[in-house]
N, C-alpha and C positions, 0 to 999 in steps of 0.2 A: 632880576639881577641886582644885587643890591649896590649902590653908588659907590664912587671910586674917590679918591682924593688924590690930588697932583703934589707932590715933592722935587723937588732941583734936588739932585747930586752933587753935596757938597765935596765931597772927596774919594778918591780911589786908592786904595793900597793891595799892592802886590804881594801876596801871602805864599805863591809856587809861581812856578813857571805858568803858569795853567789855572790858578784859581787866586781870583779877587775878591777884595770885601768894596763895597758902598754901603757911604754913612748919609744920610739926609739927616737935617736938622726940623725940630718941631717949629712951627707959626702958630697953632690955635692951640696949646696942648697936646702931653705925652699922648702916643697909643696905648692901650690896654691889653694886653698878650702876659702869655706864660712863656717859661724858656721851652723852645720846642715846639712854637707852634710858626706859623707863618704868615704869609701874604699869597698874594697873586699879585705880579709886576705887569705892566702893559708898555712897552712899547710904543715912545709917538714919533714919527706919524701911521706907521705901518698895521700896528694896534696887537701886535705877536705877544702872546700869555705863556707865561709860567710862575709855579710856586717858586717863593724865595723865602727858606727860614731865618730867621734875625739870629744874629751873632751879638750882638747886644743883650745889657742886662736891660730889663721894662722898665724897672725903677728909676734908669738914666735921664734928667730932665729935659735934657739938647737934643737930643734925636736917636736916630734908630740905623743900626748899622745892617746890612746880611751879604753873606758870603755868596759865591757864584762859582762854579769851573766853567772854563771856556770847554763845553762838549755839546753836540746836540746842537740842532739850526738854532733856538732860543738863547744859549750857553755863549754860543759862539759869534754870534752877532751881536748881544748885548756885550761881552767882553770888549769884541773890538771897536765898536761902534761908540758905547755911550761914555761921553764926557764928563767933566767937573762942570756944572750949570746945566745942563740937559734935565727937561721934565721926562717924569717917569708918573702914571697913574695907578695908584696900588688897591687891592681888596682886600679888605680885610681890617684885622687878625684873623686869625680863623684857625683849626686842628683840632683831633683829641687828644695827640702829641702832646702834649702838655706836665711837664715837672714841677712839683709843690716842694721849694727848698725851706719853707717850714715845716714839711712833715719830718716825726719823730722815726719813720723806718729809713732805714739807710735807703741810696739808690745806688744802683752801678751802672752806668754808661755805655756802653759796648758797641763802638764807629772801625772805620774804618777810613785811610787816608784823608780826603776834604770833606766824611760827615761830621762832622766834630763842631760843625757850627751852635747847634743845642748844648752842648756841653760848656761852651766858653759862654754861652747867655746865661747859663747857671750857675758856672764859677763866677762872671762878674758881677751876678744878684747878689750872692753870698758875700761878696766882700760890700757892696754897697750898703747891703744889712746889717755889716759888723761893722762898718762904720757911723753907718746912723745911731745904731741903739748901745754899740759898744760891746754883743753879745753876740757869739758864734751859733749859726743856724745849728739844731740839736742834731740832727742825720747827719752821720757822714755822707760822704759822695766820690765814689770811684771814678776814675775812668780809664779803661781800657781802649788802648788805642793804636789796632792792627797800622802796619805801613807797608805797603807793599815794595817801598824805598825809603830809605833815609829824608829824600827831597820832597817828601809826601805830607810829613810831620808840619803839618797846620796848626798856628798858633802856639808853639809847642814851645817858644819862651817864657808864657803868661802861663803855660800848667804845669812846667819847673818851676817856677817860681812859686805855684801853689798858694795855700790859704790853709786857716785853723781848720781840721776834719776834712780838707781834701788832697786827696791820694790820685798821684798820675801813674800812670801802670802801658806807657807804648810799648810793645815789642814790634818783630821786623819778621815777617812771611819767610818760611823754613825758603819756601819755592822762588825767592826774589829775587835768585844767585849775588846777592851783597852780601856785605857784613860790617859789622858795626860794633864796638864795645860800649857803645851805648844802649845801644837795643838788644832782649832776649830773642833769640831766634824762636818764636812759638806762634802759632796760631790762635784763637781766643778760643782754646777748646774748654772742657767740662775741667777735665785735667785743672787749667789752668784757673779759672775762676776759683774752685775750690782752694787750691793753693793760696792765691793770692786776694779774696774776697773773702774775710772773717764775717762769721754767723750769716755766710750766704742764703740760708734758706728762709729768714725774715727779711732778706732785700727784696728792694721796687728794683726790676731791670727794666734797662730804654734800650734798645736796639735801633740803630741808626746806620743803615747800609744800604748799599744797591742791592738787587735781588738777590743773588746768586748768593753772598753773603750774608744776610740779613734771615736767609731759610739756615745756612750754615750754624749761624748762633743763637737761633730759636733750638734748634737740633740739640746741640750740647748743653744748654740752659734746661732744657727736658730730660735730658740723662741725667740731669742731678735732682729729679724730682720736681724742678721748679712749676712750679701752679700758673697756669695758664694767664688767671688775672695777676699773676704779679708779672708778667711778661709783655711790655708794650712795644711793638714793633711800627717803626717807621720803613717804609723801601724808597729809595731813591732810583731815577733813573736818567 
């Protein structure tokens, strides 16, 4: 099993009703991770496991942020439980999940409600990187961003707000019985990509959902011929 390293929880913030981000701050040095990939969080004293993807860009020198829903024994005890100062021992980085926002192929994103945490690690590389070097990453970067309610829209001020070459695209679940003039009432079907995803068939797609939807948008990504390895799928659950 490889060794763990201990972090304090420097801070908590309230993203939904139901889903929070923790930030720790670095003591020896950044961690080494892509957007999209993870940890394993540990629990003390009780020692209770689960992956946490980072919400944070890697490049960030201060620390490391990841998002959480309170759902699931682990979801929902760490929500209510863990405090500002509380140790937390983590494994990792670790995933094949992994975004390369210097590659030259576009990527497109494809989440649903609180998966969206990979997607803000990549939109906040990309500005980190145009701020460093002054030059905007070459791939554009979509993202698509199912809701199954308005109140669902995670992070959803920092990806209007946007960046050079990235494109926010949420709609809102035909079936969610709301409505919004802010959101397209659509589902992320084949339909829709094509429409809204120019020279879709040389994109990298990430698919980041819970099951049920993550087989949904692998489905429609396949009706438009998409090639298997440009299809990377995460499941949450």
């Amino acid at each position: 099993m490889p060794k763990s390293k201990v972090f304090l929880i420097q801070d908590i913030q309230k993203e939904s009703p139901d889903v929070f981000t923790f930030t720790c701050f670095y003591e020896d040095g950044p961690l080494r991770f892509l957007p999209g990939q993870f940890l394993v969080a540990q629990r003390y004293p009780d020692g209770k496991r689960a992956s946490v993807t980072f919400s944070s860009a890697p490049s960030d020198p201060n620390g490391f942020s990841f998002t959480l829903k309170r759902m699931g024994e682990f979801g929902t005890d760490f929500c209510d439980n863990v405090k500002v100062g509380d140790p937390v021992a983590f494994i990792g980085p670790t995933g094949p999940f992994a975004m390369d926002i210097h590659q030259r192929e576009p990527i497109c994103f494809l989440c649903r409600d609180y998966t969206s945490s990979a997607a803000r690690s990549a939109l906040l590389e990309r500005e980190l990187e145009r701020e460093k070097t002054g030059r905007v990453p070459r791939g554009r970067f979509f993202l698509l961003h199912e809701l199954s309610a308005p109140s669902e829209e995670i992070f959803g001020q920092e990806f209007r707000k946007g960046s050079p070459g990235f494109f926010y695209l949420p709609t809102l679940d035909p079936e969610s019985g709301e409505s919004s003039r802010d959101y397209p009432k659509s589902r992320l079907t084949a339909e829709f990509v094509k429409n809204n995803v120019p020279n879709f068939e040389a994109t990298e797609f990430y698919i980041c959902a819970e099951g049920v939807d993550a087989k949904f948008y692998k489905a429609e990504l396949q009706k438009l011929g998409i090639s298997k390895d440009k299809i990377h799928l995460e499941r949450w659950s």
